[in-house]
N, C-alpha and C positions, 0 to 999 in steps of 0.2 A: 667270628665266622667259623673257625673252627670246633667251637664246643657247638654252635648250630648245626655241623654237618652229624654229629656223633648223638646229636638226643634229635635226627629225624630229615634235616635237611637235604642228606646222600638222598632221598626218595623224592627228592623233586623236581619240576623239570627248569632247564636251565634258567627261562624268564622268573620264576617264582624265587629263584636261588639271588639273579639281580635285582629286582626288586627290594630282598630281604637287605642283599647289602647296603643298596641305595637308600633303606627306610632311614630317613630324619633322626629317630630313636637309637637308631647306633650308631650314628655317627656323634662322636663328642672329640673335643681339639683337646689335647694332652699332651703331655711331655715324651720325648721318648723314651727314659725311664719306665715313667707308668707303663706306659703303651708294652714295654717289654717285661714287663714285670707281668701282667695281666694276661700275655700270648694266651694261650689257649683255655686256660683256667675258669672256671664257673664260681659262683657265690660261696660256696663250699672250700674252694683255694686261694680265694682271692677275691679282696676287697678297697675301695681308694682309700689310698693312705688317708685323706683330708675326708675323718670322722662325718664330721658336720654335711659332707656328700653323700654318705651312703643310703641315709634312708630315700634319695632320690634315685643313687644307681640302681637300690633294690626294683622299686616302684617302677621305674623306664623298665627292668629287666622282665619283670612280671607281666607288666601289656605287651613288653615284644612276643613272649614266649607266648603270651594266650592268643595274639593277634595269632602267630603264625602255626599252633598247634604245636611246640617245641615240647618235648618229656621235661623234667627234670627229677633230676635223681633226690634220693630219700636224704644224703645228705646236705645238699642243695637246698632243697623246701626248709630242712631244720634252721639252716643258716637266714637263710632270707626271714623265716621266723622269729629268727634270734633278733634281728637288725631292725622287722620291722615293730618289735615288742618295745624299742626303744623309739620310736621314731612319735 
């Protein structure tokens, strides 16, 4: 949620903000570790430990962001590039 508000979310209005939280898509169950490890970090900071997940977390991250218009930053796109080059 909070990398959502920072690449575009602060401009919406508040139904559109629950919504995005409630999408299906980002909600996934995790440890609290992860969960805290991950706070506010994008593809570029932070990825699941468990390899073998990533090219799915990329993939889920990429239709959130196109579903809801989200920016992503230049080093963001390079990463998810990287992740999905092996995928």
């Amino acid at each position: 949620l909070s990398d959502a508000w920072y690449k575009g979310a602060r401009d919406w209005d508040p139904q559109h903000r629950k919504d995005f939280a409630n999408d299906p898509r980002n909600l996934l169950a995790v440890g609290a570790q992860v969960n805290s490890d991950k706070a506010f970090r994008d593809a570029a900071s932070w990825l699941p430990p468990d390899v073998g997940f990533r090219c799915e977390f990329v993939a889920r991250q990429i239709d959130v962001k196109a579903a809801y218009q989200l920016s992503v930053s230049a080093r963001e796109k390079q990463a998810v590039s990287d992740v999905l080059s092996g995928c």
